[in-house]
N, C-alpha and C positions, 0 to 999 in steps of 0.2 A: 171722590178721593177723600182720603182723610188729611186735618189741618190740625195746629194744632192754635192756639187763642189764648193769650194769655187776658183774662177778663178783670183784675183786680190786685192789688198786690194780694202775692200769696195764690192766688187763684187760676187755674190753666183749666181748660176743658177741650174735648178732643169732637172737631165737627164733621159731617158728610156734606163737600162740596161738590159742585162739577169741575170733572178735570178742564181747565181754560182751556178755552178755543186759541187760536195763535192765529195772526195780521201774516199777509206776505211777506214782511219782516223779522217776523221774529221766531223763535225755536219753544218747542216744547222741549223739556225736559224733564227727566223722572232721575227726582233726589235722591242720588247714595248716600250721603252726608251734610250733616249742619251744627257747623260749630257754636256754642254756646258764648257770645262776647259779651263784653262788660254790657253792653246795654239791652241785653239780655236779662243779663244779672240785677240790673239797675230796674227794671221792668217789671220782673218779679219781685224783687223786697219792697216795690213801692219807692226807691229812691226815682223813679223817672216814672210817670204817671198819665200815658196817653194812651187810654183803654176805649175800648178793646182791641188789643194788638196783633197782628199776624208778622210775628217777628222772626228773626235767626237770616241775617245777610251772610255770614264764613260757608259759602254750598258748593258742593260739587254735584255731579250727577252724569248722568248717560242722556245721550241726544235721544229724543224717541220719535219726533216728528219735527221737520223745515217747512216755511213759508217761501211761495215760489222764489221771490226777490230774492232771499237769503240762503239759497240754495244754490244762486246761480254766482256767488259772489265766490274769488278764486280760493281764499282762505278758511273757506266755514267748513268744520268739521263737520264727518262723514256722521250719517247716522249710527248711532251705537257707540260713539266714539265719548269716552270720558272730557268731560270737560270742567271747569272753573269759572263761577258765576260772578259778576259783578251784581250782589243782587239789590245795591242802595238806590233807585231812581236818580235821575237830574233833569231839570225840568227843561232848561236848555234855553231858558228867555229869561233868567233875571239878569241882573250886572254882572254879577261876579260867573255865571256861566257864558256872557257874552262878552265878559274881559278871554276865556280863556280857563277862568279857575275853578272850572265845576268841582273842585273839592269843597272847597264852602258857597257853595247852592243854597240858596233858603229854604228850599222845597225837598229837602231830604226825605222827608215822609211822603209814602205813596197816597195813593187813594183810595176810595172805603171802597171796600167792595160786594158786592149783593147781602151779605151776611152780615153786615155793618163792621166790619174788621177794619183798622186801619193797616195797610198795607206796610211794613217795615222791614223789609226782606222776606216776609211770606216761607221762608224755607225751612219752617218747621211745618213740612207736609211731604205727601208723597209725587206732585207735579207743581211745575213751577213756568210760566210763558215770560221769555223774557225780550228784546231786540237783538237779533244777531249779534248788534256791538257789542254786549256786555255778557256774550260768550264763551269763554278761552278756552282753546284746545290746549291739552298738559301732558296728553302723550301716556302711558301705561306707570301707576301708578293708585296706591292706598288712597281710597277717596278721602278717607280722613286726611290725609296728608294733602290731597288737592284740595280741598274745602281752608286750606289756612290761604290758597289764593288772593284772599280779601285781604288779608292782615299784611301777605308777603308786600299787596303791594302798597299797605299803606308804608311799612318803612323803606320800600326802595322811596315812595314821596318826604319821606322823612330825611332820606340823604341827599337827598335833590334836590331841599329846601338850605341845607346844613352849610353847599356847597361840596360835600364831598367827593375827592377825588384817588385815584390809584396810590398809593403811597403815603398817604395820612392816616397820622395818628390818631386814634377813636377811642375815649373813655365814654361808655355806657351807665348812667347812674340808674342803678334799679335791676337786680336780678328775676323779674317775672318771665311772664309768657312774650311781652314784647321786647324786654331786655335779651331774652333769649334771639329774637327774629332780628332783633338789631346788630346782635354778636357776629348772627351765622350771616347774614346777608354781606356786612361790611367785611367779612374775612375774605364771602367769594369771591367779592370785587376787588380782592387786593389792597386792603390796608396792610399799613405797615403793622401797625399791632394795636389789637383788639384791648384794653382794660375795663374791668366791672367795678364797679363801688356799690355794696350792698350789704346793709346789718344784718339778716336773717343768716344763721351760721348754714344752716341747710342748704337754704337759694344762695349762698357765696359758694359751697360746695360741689352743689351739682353743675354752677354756669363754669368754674372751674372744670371741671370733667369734661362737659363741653368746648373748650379748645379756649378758654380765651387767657391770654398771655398774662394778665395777672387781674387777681381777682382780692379784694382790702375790703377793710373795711371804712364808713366815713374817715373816723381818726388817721387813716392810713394812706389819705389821697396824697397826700405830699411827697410821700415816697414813687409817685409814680410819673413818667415821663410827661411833659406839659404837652394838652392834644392839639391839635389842629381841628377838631371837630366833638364836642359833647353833646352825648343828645341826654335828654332828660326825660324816663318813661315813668316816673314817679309824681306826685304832685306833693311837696311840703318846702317847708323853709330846708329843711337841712338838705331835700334833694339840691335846692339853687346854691347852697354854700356851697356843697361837695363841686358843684359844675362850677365856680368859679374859680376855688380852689384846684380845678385838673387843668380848667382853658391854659391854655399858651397864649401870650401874648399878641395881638389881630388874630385872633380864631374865632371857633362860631359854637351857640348853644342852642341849641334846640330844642325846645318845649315841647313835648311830643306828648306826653301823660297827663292827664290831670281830668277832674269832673266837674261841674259847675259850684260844687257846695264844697269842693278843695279851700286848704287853709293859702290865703294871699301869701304872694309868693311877694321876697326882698331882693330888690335888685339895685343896688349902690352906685348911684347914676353917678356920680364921676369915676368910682374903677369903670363902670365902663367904658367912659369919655376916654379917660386919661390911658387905658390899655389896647385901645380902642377894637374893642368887642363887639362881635355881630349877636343880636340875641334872635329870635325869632321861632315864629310857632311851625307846627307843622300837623295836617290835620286831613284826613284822609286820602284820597288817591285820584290822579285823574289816568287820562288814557295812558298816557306812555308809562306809566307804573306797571298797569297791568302788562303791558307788552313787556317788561321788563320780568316781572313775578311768573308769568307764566314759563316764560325761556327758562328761568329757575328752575320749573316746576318740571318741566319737558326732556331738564338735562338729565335730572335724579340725582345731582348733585349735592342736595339739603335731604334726601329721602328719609335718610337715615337716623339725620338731626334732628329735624322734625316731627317723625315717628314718636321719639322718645319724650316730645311733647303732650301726645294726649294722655292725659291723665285717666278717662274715662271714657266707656262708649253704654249708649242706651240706645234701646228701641222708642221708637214713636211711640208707642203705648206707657214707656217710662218717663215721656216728656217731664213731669213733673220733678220727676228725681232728677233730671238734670241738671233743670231750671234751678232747683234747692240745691243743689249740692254745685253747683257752681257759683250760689249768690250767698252763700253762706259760708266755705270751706276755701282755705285757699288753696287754689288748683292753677296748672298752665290750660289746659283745651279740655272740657266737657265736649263729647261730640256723640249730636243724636242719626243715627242711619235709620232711615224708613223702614 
């Protein structure tokens, strides 16, 4: 099968592997889609440097083969049946996966495998062997659109960190590709009303379009209702003003965006004594997200919403151009189909 390897910034090369063998446990699957994410992008320009990489975790794909165990379990989709991969490892023996919180696992990276590849979602290729766990049935639907599986569920983990509940107010600072997932997810779940803060007159525009109940810019957060819940998908000082400036009074903010060479973020430790403010981060997904992203994903409820998110589709063969024009240009979803 063909893979594809990002070996250097700047540099991808396209290899013939063996299609993986697959454990009584786990599913092969043959990839219809692999979304290009930040640390995709980070991969490529050389902002994030652990080469040689077998990267792209946002996958969907078609089941093509079960391991006996994992066949006989009552939930595991049928052969042929589109599904949504969890494709980041958890190693399942450090602290923070034996607390519970396999989202921050230390062992995010997979392992090398025969080609020297380090394993980082692996789904830029055309097969992929995964554990029946981290399979998700999503029901008929754009594989592009089931490949954001990944992301759906890092922001259901993102309001689940927030506190969020039916009936609360939500300002989202940041119009991108997660500001977006952040709008549509808290809408389906019944917030009361959705608001964006975002400079780009274009990205205030388009999240506008997309349903959310008002849309400002920084200067303009004051005019908007005080939230019960801010999440922050951006990383700068002015994202944190703007989120301190929407919180209501005992509400919660959420750290959701930002990269490790982001500018230090200010946060005014007695407003938040004195208003008493929950801050807190929020950072990838554990199981009950995915159970959550994939029901999403199953209803077709966001279909339509998230369609309008991919920016771009390539072949495996265009790897490269997607890799560049997702780590260069600003885009919501590059997405590469085999």
């Amino acid at each position: 099968m063909r893979t594809a390897v990002i070996t250097a910034a700047g540099q991808v090369e396209t290899r013939e592997i063996p299609v993986p063998d697959i454990g009584d446990s786990e599913v092969l699957v043959r990839i219809a889609a692999c979304g290009i994410c930040t640390m995709e992008a980070n991969l490529y320009a050389g902002r994030m440097t652990v080469y040689p990489a077998a990267a792209g975790h946002e996958i969907s794909g078609w089941v093509e083969r079960i391991g006996a165990k994992a066949a006989a379990l009552e939930d595991m989709p049928a052969v042929g049946s589109l599904v949504a991969l969890d494709g980041l490892p958890r190693c399942g023996a450090c602290r923070s996966c034996r607390r519970g919180q396999t989202a921050i696992c230390v062992a995010l990276q997979g392992h090398k495998r025969e080609d020297g590849a380090i394993t980082m979602g692996a789904g830029l290729a055309e097969y992929i062997a995964l554990p029946a766990s981290r399979v998700w049935s999503v029901g008929d639907a754009d594989p592009a659109v089931a490949a954001m599986g990944e992301p759906l569920a890092c922001v259901v983990h993102s309001l689940r960190r927030g506190g969020f509940r039916a009936g609360d107010r939500v300002t989202v600072i940041g119009a991108g590709y997660m500001g977006h997932l952040h709008l549509a997810v808290a809408a389906q779940l019944q917030a009361r009303g959705v608001a964006v803060v975002e400079r780009d007159e274009q990205r205030l525009a388009a999240i506008a379009a997309a349903g959310a109940d008002a849309a400002v810019t920084p200067e303009d957060v004051g005019q908007l209702p005080p939230a019960d819940v801010v999440f922050v998908t951006i990383a700068s000082k002015e994202a944190i003003a703007s989120a301190l400036a929407a919180v209501a009074d005992g509400g919660t903010i959420v750290l959701y965006g930002g990269g490790p060479g982001g500018p230090p973020a200010e946060l005014p430790g007695y407003e938040v004594h004195r208003r008493q403010l929950t801050v807190t981060g929020s950072f990838s997904h554990e199981p009950d997200d995915w159970r959550a992203a994939a029901e999403l994903l199953r209803g077709g409820r966001l279909s339509g919403r998230l369609a309008t998110l991919v920016t771009a589709r390539y072949s495996l063969d265009e790897v490269e151009k997607a890799l560049k024009q997702a780590a260069e240009t600003p885009v919501y979803r590059v997405v590469v189909t085999p």
